[in-house]
C-alpha positions as CSV (number, residue, x, y, z in Angstrom):
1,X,110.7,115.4,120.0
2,X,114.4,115.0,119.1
3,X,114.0,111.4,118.1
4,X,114.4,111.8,114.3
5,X,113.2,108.5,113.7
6,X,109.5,109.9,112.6
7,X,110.9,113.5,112.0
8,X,112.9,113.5,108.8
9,X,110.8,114.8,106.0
10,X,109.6,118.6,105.2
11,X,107.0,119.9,103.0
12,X,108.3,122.4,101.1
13,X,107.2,123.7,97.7
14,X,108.7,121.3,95.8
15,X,106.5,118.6,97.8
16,X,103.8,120.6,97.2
17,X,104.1,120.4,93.2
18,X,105.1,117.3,93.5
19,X,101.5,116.1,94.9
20,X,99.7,118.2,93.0
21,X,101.2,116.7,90.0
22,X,100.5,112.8,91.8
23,X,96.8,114.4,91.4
24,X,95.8,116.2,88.7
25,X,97.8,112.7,87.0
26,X,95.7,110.1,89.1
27,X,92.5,112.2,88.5
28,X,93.2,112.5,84.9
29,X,93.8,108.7,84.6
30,X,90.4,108.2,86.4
31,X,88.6,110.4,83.8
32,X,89.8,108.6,80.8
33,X,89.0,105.1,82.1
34,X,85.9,106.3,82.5
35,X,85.9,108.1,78.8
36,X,87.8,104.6,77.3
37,X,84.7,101.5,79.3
38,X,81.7,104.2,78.0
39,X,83.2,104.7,74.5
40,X,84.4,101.6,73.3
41,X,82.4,99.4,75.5
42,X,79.4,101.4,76.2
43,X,79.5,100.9,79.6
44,X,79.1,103.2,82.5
45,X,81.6,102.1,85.2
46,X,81.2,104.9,87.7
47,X,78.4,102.4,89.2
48,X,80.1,99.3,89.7
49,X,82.0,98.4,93.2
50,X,85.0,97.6,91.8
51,X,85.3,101.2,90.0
52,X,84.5,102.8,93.2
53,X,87.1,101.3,95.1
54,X,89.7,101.5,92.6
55,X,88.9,105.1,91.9
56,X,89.1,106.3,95.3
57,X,92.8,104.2,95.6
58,X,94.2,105.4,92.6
59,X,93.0,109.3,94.2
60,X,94.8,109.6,96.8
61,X,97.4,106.6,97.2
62,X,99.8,107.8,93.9
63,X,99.5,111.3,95.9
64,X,101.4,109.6,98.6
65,X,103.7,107.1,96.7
66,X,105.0,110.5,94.7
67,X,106.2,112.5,97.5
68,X,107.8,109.4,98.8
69,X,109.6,108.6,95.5
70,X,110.4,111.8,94.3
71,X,110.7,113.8,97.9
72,X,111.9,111.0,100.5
73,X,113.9,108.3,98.9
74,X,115.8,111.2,96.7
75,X,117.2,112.3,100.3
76,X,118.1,108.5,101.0
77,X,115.2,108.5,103.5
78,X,111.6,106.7,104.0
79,X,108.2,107.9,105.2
80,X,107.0,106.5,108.1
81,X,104.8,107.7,110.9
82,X,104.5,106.7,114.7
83,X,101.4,104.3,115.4
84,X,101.6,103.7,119.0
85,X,98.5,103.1,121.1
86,X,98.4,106.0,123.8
87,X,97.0,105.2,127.8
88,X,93.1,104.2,127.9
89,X,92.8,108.0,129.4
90,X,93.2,109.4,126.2
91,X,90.9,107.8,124.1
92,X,88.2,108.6,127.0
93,X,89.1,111.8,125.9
94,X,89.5,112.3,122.8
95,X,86.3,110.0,121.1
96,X,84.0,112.3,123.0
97,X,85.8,115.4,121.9
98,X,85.2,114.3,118.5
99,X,81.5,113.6,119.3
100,X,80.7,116.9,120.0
101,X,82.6,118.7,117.1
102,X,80.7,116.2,115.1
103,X,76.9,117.8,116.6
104,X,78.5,121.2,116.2
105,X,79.9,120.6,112.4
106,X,76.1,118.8,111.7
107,X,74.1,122.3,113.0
108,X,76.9,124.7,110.7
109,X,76.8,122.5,107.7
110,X,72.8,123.2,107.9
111,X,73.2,126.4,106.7
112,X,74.5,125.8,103.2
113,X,71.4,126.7,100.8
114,X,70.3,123.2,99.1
115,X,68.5,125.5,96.4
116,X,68.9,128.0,94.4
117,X,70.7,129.1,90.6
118,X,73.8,128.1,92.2
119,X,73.6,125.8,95.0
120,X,70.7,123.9,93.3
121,X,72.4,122.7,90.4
122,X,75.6,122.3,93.0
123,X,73.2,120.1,95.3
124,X,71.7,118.1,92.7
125,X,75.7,117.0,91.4
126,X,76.6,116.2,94.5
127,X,73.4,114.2,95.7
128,X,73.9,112.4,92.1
129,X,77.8,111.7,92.8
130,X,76.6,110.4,96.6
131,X,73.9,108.2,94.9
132,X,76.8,105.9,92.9
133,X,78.0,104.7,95.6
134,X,77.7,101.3,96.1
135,X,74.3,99.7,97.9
136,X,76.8,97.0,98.9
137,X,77.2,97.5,102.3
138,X,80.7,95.6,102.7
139,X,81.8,98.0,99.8
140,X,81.1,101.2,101.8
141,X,82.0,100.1,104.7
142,X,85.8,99.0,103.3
143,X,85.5,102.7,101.3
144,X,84.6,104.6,104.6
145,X,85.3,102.8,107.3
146,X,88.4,101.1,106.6
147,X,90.2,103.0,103.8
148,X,89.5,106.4,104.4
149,X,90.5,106.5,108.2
150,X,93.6,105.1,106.9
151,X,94.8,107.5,103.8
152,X,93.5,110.4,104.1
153,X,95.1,110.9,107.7
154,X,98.5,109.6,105.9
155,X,98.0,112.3,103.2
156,X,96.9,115.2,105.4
157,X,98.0,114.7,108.6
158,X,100.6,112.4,108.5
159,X,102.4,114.0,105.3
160,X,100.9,117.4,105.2
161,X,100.4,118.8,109.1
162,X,103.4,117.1,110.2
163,X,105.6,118.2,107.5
164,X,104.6,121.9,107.7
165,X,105.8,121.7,111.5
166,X,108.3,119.9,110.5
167,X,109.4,123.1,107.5
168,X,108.9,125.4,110.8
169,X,105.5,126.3,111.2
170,X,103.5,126.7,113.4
171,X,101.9,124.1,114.9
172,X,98.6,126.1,114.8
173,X,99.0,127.0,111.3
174,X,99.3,123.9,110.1
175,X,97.0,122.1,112.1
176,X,94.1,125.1,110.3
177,X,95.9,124.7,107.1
178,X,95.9,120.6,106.8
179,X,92.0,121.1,107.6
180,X,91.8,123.3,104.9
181,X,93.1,121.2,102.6
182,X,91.4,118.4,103.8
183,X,87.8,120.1,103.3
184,X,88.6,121.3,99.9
185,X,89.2,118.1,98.6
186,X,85.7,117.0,99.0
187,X,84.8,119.5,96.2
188,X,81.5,120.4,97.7
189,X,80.3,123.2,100.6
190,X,78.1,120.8,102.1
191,X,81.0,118.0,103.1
192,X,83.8,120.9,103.0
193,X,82.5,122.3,106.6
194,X,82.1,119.2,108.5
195,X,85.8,118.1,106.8
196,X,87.7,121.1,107.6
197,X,86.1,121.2,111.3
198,X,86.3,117.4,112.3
199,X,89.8,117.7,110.5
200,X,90.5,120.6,113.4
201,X,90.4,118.0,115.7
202,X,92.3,115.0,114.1
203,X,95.0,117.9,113.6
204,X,95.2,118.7,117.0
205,X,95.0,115.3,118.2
206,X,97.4,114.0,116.1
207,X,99.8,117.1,117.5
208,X,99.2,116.3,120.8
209,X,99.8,112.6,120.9
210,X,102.5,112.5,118.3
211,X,100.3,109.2,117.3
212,X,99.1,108.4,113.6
213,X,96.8,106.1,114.8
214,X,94.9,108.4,117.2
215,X,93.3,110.6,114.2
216,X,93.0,107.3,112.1
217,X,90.4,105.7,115.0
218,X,88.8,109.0,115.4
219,X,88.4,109.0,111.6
220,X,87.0,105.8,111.5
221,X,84.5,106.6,114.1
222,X,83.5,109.4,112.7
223,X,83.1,107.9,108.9
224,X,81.2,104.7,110.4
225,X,78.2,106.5,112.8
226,X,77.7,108.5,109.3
227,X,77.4,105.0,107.2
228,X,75.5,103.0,109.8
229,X,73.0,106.3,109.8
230,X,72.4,106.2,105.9
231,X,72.7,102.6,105.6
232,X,70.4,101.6,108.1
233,X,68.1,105.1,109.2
234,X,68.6,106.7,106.0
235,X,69.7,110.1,107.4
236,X,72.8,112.1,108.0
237,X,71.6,114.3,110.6
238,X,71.6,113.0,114.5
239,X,68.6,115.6,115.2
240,X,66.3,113.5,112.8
241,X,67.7,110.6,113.6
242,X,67.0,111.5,117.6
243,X,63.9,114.0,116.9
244,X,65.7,116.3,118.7
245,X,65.8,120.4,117.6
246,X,69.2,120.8,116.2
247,X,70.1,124.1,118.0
248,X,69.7,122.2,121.4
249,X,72.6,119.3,119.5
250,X,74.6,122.3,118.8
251,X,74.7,123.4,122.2
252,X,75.2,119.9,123.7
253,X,78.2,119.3,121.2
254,X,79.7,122.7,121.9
255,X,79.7,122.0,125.6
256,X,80.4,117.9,125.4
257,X,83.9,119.6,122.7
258,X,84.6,122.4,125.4
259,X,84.9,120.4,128.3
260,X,86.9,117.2,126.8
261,X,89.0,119.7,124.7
262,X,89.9,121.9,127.8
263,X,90.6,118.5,129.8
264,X,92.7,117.0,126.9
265,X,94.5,120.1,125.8
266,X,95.5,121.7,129.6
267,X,95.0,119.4,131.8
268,X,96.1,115.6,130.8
269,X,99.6,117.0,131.2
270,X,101.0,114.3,129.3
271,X,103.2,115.1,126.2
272,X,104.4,112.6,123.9
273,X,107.4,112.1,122.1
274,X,108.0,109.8,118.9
């Protein structure tokens, strides 16, 4: 953990304002695109593949370029992040760890109303904003599957968890924090839950391993069994998908997450270093 090959960044509060900044700018510069095509060309872009695409890079990828900039290469340095493979062990671990936190977060997120003077209106946005993404199933897939994995884990765990332990602390602090963070960001109750506890896991993964690419395959596994479900079965939820009750998934992915988390965590007394 010495090796300050991986560790020489911080988050501190001027990297905070300087991301914010990176996204209320990005965000802003999506929004008028949007204002410019429908104005002067009548055209609603929000449909298309290549706006959805190029909206979601221009999100979160000037988020990352500005702390760079304007927080790495001012100290002279550069962001980079370990992406070794780990022993085959591991990943026998870890995939069906994230399995079951998967069945628990489906069973919690079940409890945010879908109806109501608030949550109605709230539900009815966000099943509109889920229905413009593309039918192309090459164009989710790259979204989901392939860019998601790899920037959100750069952005929240890579830049954000890592540079909070990095500041001093603590590892469990951050880890709950970066999940936080990364559940907010998906604006809505019914994603925020399953974010912030799936992102529990990459956190502590990503601790544990000192590995990048560990939470970016456990991303991508998570993010493709949800597209291949509503591409091809047209269903988020594994208990309709398996006609099984969802309290019985619940109880299966609390125990499939205890066990593999207990194993991973206490007894694969392997720690890493970068």
């Amino acid at each position: 953990m010495n090796n300050s090959k991986y560790r020489n960044y911080v988050l501190d509060s001027y990297g905070i304002i300087v991301m914010i900044l990176a996204l209320i700018f990005s965000s802003s510069l999506i929004g008028l695109v949007v204002f410019w095509a429908f104005e002067y060309f009548h055209k609603d872009i929000r449909y298309s593949d290549a706006f959805n695409i190029l909206s979601y890079l221009f999100s979160f990828l000037p988020v990352i370029a500005a702390f760079d900039y304007f927080v790495m290469r001012r100290k002279g340095k550069v962001l980079n992040f370990n992406m070794q493979t780990r022993p085959f062990h591991v990943y026998l671990l870890i995939f069906p760890m994230m399995f079951g936190m998967m069945l628990i977060a489906e069973y919690t997120t079940s409890f945010v109303p879908i109806s109501g003077p608030v949550f109605g209106e709230w539900y009815k946005m966000f099943s509109e904003q889920m229905d413009t993404i593309s039918e192309d199933t090459f164009t989710v897939f790259l979204l989901v599957s392939f860019f998601a994995p790899i920037i959100e884990e750069i952005l929240f765990r890579g830049i954000i968890q890592k540079g909070m332990i990095n500041k001093g602390i603590k590892p469990r602090n951050a880890i709950v924090i970066s999940a936080l963070v990364f559940g907010l960001v998906h604006f809505n109750p019914w994603q925020f839950i399953g974010a912030f506890l799936l992102g529990l896991v990459l956190g502590v993964v990503y601790f544990k391993t000192k590995s990048l690419l560990m939470p970016i395959l456990l991303h991508f596994f998570n993010n493709t069994i949800a597209a291949i479900m509503m591409k091809y079965y047209y269903t988020e939820s594994f208990s309709d998908l398996l006609n099984i009750p969802s309290y019985i998934l619940l109880l299966l992915g609390i125990a499939i997450f205890a066990v593999f988390y207990y194993i991973f965590m206490y007894k694969n007394r392997i720690y890493y270093r970068e």
